[in-house]
N, C-alpha and C positions, 0 to 999 in steps of 0.2 A: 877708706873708712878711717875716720879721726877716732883718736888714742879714747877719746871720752865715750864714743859713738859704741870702742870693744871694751870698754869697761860695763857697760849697762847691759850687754849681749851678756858679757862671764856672769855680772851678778846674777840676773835672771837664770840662766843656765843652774847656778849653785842654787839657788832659791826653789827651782824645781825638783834637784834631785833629792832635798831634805826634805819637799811634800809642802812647802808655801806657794802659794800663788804666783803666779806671777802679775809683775808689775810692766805695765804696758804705759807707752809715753808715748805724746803727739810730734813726730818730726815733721814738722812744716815742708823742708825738703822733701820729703817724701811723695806729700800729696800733690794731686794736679797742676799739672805743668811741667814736674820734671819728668826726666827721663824714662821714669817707669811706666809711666802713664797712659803709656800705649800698649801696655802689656800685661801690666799688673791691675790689679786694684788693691789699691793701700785701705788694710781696716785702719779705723780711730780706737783709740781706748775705748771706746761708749760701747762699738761691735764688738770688739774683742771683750768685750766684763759681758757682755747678755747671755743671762742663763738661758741653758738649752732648757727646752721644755721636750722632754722624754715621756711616752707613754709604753707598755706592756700590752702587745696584745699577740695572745695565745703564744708567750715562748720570743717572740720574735719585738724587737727595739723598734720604736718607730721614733724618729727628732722629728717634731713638728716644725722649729725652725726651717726657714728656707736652707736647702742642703741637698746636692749633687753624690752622696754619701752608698759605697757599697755595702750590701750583706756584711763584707769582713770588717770593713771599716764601724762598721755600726754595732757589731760584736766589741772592739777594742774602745769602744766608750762605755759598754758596761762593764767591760771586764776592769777598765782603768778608773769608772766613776767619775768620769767628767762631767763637769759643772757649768762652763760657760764655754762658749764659740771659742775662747782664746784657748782656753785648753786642748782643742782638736788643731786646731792651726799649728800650732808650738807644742806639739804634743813630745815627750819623752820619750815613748816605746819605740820610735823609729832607730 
């Protein structure tokens, strides 16, 4: 990891724990082709800022969003008032 690559990591990390957003950026490297790519799928800033679309029905959370997400896990986005996909991904509570 390059010196600039763990300065953007610290910022974000600080910027969460004061309650700002976080700021998501395109690393080119990241996406298709490299190495991860057989493993991962690298969100873009565009997926990670898309506000969840949450509804309320009888007590229980439902994310309309596309989402692989359990009971507990779906508790800790009301409990944290998550806003967009990037939130749950980079989530703080862990």
């Amino acid at each position: 990891m390059e010196w600039n690559e763990v300065k953007v990591i610290k910022l974000t990390e600080a910027l969460i724990q004061e309650g700002i957003n976080a700021i998501f950026i395109e690393l080119i490297e990241l996406r298709g082709g490299s190495e991860f790519s057989p493993f991962y799928r690298v969100l873009s800033p565009t997926e990670l800022n898309e506000p969840l679309v949450i509804r309320d029905s009888k007590g229980r959370i439902i994310v309309e969003n596309k989402n692989e997400l359990n009971d507990a896990e779906l508790g800790l986005i009301k409990y944290f008032n998550s806003k967009t996909v990037g939130d749950i991904v980079f989530n703080y509570w862990d």
